[in-house]
C-alpha positions as CSV (number, residue, x, y, z in Angstrom):
1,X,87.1,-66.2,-4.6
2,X,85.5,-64.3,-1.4
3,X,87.6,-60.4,-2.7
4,X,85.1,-61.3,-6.1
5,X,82.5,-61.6,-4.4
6,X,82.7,-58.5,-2.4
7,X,83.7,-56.7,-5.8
8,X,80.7,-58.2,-7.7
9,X,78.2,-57.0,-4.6
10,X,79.7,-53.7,-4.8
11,X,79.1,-53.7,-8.2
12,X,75.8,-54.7,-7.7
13,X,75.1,-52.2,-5.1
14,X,76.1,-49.0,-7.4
15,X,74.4,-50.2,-10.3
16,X,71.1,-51.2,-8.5
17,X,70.8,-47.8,-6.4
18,X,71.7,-46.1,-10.2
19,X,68.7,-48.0,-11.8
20,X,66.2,-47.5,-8.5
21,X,67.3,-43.6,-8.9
22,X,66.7,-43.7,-12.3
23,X,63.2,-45.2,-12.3
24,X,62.2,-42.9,-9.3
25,X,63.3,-40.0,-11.6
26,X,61.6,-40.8,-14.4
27,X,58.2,-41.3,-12.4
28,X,59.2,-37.6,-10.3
29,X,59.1,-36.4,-13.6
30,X,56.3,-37.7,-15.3
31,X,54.0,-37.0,-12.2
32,X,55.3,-33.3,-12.4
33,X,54.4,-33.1,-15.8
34,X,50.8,-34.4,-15.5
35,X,50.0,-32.3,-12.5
36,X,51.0,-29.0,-14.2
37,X,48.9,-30.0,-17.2
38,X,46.3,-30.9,-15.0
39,X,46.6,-27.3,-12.7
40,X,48.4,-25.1,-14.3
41,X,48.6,-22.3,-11.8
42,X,50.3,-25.4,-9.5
43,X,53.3,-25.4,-11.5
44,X,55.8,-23.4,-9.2
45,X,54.4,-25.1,-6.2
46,X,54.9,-28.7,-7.8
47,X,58.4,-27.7,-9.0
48,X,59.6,-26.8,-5.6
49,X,58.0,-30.2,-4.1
50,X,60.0,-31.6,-7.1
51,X,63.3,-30.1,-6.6
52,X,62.7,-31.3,-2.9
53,X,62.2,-34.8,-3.2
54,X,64.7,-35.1,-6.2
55,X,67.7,-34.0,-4.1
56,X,66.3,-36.5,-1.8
57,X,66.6,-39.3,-4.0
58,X,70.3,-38.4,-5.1
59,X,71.2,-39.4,-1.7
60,X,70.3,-43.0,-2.1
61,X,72.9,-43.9,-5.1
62,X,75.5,-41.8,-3.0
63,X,75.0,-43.9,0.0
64,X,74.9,-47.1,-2.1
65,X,78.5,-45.5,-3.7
66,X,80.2,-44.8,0.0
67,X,79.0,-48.6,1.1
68,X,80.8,-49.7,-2.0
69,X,83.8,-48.0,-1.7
70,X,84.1,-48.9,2.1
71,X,83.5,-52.8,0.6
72,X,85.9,-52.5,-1.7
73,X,88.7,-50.6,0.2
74,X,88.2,-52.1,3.8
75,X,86.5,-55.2,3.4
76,X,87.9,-56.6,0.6
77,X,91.7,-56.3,0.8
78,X,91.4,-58.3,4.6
79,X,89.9,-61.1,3.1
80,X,92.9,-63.8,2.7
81,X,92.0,-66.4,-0.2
């Protein structure tokens, strides 16, 4: 019962960092769009601010991913049940 658990927070912790990314994406995107329509000799400057801040937010799934694996492969197989 405790080695589910672990898996089904694992779980949990990849697909919620995957949706979080997702939505921060999205509204990266939609922001860049808006302020190139609104300015658009801003474009290349908001791009790079983009590109920036998107690379950022890759790192968090890839955290949530090593934490997960780390659960799965260290945590989980010492549990006795």
């Amino acid at each position: 019962m405790a080695q589910a658990l672990v898996y089904f927070s694992a779980a949990l912790l990849i697909g919620l960092g995957a949706l979080g990314t997702a939505l921060g994406f999205s509204a990266l995107g939609g922001k860049l769009l808006e302020g190139t329509a609104r300015q658009p000799e801003q474009g290349p400057t908001l791009q790079a601010k983009m590109f920036l801040i998107a690379g950022l937010l890759d790192a968090i799934p890839m955290i949530g991913v090593g934490m997960a694996m780390y659960l799965i492969f260290v945590v989980a197989p010492g549990i006795t049940g």
